[in-house]
VEXDREN-2710 file (C-alpha; in Angstrom, 1 decimal):
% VEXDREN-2710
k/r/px/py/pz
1/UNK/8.5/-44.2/12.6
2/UNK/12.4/-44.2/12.3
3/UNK/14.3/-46.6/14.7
4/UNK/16.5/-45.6/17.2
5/UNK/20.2/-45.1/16.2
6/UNK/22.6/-47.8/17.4
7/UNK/25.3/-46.9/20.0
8/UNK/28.3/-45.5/19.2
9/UNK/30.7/-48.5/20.0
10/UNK/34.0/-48.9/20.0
11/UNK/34.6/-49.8/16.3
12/UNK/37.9/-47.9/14.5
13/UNK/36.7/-44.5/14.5
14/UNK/37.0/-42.6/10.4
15/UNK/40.2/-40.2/9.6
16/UNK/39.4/-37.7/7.2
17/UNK/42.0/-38.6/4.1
18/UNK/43.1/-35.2/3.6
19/UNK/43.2/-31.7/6.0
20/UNK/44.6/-29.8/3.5
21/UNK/43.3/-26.0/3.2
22/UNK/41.0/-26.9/6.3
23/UNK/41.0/-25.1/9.7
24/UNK/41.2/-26.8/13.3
25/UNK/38.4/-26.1/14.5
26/UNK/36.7/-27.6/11.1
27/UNK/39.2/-30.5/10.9
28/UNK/37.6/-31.4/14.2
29/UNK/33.7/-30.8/13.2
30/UNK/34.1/-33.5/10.2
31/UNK/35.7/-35.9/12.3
32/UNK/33.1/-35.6/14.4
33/UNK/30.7/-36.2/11.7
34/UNK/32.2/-38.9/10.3
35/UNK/32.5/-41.0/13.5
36/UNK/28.8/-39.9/14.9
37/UNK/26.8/-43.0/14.8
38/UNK/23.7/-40.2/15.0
39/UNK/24.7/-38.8/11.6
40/UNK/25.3/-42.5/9.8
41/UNK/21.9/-43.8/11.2
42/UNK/20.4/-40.4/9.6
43/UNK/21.6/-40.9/6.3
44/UNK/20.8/-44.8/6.6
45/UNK/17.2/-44.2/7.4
46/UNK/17.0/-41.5/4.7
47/UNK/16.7/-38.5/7.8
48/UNK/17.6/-35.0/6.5
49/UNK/19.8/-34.5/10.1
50/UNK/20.6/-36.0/12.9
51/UNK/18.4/-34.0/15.0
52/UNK/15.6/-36.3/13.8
53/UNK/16.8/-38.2/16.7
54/UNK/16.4/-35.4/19.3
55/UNK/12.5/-35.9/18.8
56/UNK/12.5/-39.3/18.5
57/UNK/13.7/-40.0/21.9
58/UNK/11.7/-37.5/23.5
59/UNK/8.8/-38.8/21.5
60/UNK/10.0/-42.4/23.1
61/UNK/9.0/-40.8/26.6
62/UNK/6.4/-38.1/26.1
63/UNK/4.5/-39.7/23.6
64/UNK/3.2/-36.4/22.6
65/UNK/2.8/-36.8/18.6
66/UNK/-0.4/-38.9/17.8
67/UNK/-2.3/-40.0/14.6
68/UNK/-4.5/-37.0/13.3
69/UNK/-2.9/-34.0/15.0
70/UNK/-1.9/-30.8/13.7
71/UNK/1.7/-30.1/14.4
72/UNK/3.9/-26.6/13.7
73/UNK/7.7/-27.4/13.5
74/UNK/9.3/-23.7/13.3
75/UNK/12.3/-23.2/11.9
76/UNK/11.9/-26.4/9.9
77/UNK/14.8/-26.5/7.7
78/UNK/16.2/-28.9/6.7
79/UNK/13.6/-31.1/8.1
80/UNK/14.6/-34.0/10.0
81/UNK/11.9/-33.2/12.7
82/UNK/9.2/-32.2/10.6
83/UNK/9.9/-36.0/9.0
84/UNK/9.2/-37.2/12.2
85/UNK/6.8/-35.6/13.0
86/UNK/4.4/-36.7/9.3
87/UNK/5.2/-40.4/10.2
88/UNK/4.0/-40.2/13.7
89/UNK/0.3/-38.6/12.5
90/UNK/0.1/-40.3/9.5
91/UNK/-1.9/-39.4/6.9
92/UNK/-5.3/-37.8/8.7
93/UNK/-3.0/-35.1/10.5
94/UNK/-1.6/-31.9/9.4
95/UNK/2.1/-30.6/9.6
96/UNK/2.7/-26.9/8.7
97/UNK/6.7/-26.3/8.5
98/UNK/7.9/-23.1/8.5
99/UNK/11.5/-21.5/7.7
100/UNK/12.7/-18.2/6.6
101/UNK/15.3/-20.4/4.4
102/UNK/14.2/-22.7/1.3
103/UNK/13.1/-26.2/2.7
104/UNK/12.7/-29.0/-0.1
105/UNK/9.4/-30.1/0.0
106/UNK/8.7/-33.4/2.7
107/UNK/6.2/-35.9/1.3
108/UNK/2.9/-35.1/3.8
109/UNK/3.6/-32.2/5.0
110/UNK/2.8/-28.2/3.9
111/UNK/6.8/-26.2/3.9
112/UNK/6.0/-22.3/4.2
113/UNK/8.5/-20.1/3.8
114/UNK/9.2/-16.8/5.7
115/UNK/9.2/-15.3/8.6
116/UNK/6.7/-16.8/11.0
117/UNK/6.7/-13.2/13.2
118/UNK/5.2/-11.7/10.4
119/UNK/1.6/-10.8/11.2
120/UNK/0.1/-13.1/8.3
121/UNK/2.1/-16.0/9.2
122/UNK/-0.3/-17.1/12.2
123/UNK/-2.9/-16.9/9.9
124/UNK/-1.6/-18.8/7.0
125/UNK/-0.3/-21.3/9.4
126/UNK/-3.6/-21.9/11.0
127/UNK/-5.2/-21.7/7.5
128/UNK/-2.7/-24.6/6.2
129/UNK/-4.1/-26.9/8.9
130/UNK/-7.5/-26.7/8.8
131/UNK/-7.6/-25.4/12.7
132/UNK/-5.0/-24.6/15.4
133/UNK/-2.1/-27.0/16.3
134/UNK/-1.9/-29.6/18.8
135/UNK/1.9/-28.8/18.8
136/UNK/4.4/-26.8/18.6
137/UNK/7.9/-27.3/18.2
138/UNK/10.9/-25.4/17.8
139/UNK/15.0/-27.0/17.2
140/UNK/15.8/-23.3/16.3
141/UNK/19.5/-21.9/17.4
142/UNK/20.9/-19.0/15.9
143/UNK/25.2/-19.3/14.8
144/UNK/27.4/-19.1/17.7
145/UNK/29.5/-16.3/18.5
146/UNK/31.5/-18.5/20.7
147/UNK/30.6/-15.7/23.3
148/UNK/28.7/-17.5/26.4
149/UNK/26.5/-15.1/27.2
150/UNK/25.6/-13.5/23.7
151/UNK/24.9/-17.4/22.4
152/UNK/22.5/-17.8/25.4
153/UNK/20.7/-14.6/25.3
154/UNK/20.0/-15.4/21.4
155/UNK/18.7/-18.8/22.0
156/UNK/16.7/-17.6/24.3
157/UNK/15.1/-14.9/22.4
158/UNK/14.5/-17.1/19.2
159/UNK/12.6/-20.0/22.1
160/UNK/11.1/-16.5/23.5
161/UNK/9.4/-15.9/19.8
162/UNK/8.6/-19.6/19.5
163/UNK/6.7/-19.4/22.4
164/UNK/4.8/-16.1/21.2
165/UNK/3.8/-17.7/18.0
166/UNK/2.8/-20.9/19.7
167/UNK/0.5/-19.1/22.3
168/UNK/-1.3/-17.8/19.0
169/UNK/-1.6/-20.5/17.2
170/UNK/-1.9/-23.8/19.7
171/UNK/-5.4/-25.0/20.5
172/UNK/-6.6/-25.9/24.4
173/UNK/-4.9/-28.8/25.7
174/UNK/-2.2/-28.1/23.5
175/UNK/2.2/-28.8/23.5
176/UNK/5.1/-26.8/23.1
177/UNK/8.9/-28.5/22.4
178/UNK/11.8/-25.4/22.0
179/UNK/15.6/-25.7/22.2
180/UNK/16.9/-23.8/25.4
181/UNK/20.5/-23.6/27.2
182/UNK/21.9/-25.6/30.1
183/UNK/20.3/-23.7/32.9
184/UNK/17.1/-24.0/31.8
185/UNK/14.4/-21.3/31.1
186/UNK/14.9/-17.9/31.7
187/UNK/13.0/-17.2/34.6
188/UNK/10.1/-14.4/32.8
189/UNK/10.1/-17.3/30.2
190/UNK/9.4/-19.7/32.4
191/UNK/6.3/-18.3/34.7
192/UNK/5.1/-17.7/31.2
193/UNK/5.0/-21.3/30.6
194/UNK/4.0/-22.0/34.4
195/UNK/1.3/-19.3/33.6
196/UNK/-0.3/-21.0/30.2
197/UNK/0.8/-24.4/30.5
198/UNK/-0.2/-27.3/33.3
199/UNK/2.8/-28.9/32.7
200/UNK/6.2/-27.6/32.0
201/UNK/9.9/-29.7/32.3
202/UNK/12.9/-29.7/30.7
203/UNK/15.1/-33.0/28.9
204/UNK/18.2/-33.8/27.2
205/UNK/17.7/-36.7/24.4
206/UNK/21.0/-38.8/24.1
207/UNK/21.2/-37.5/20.5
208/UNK/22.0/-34.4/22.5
209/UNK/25.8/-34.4/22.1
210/UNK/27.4/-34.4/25.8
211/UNK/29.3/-31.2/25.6
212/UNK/26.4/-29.0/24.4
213/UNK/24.7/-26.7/26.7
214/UNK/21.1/-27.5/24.9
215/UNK/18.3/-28.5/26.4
216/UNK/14.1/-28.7/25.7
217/UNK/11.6/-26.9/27.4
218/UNK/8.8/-29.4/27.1
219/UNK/4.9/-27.7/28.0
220/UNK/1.9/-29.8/27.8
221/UNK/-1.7/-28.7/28.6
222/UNK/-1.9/-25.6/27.4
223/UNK/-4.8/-23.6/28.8
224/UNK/-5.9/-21.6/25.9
225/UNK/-6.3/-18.9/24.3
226/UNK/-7.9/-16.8/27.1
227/UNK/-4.3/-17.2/28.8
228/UNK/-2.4/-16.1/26.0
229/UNK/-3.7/-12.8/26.2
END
């Protein structure tokens, strides 16, 4: 599995060489970028985005990924966490990524495109893996408005939908990982998870950047099918 990403430091941080025809607000995003240890261990490990490092430090703790499983990452694009997840069940499990955007292909897994609320997406997904998953997971966030409350209430709606799907598709027992807000869970959300899962918590990986409201949902044990009805 990929290592952890060394700490930040306090080397000389990057200036970008030229701000010319660039606006504040993205003068400030590449600098950011440049100096985000996160980003630089990514693209030294050969990661597709620095959110790889999201899962592997909850992996680090949950230790929910294992050899053999069948894993959904939804939303996959452009893959850092569906990388994470191949490496971590090797070669006997199955990982089914789907994205309504084009993904390019990851070595080990099976990248769907489309819309996984579409009726025939459950189906192919299970189909894909040979069986229904032993996971879940969902790094999902829609653009930001920059308006609080609209950015929370469609975060919440696209880890709303991940949750639908995964009730469908995850087998007894199973897990469910989506991207929430600082807060936590909206309540009806969360007796939903109380409801079909045994277990249900929330975490915030350091890859999490300090001043973002995100947080997971994490939901082990999942009761079954019967509950998802």
């Amino acid at each position: 599995m990929a290592k952890q990403p060394p700490g930040s430091g306090r080397g000389m941080s990057t200036r970008l060489k030229t701000a010319e025809g660039r606006s504040t607000a993205s003068q400030r995003w590449l600098t950011r970028q440049l100096n985000d240890p996160y980003v630089k261990a990514a693209k030294e490990q050969g990661l597709r985005s620095r959110a790889a490092f999201k899962l592997l430090e909850m992996e680090e703790k949950l230790k929910l990924l294992k050899p053999g499983m069948r894993v959904v990452d939804l939303g996959a694009a452009p893959g850092g966490w569906t990388q994470v997840a191949v490496q971590a069940v090797g070669p006997r499990g199955q990982v089914v990524a789907i994205d309504i955007l084009p993904m390019d292909p990851v070595t080990g897994a099976t990248v769907l495109q489309g819309d996984f609320q579409e009726v025939e997406a459950e189906e192919r997904t299970i189909d894909a893996m040979g069986g229904r998953a032993d996971i879940v997971l969902s790094d999902m966030a829609p653009n930001t408005t920059g308006h609080q409350a609209t950015d929370h209430l469609r975060i919440m709606g696209l880890a709303e939908i991940a949750l639908d799907f995964a009730r469908r598709v995850l087998a007894p027992g199973g897990a469910f990982i989506a991207k929430v807000l600082q807060g936590g869970t909206e309540a009806e959300m969360l007796a939903t998870l109380k409801r079909d899962f045994a277990t249900v918590r929330h975490m915030k990986p350091p890859a999490s950047r300090k001043d973002s409201a995100e947080l997971y949902v994490v939901a082990t044990g999942f009761r079954g099918s019967a509950a998802a009805t």
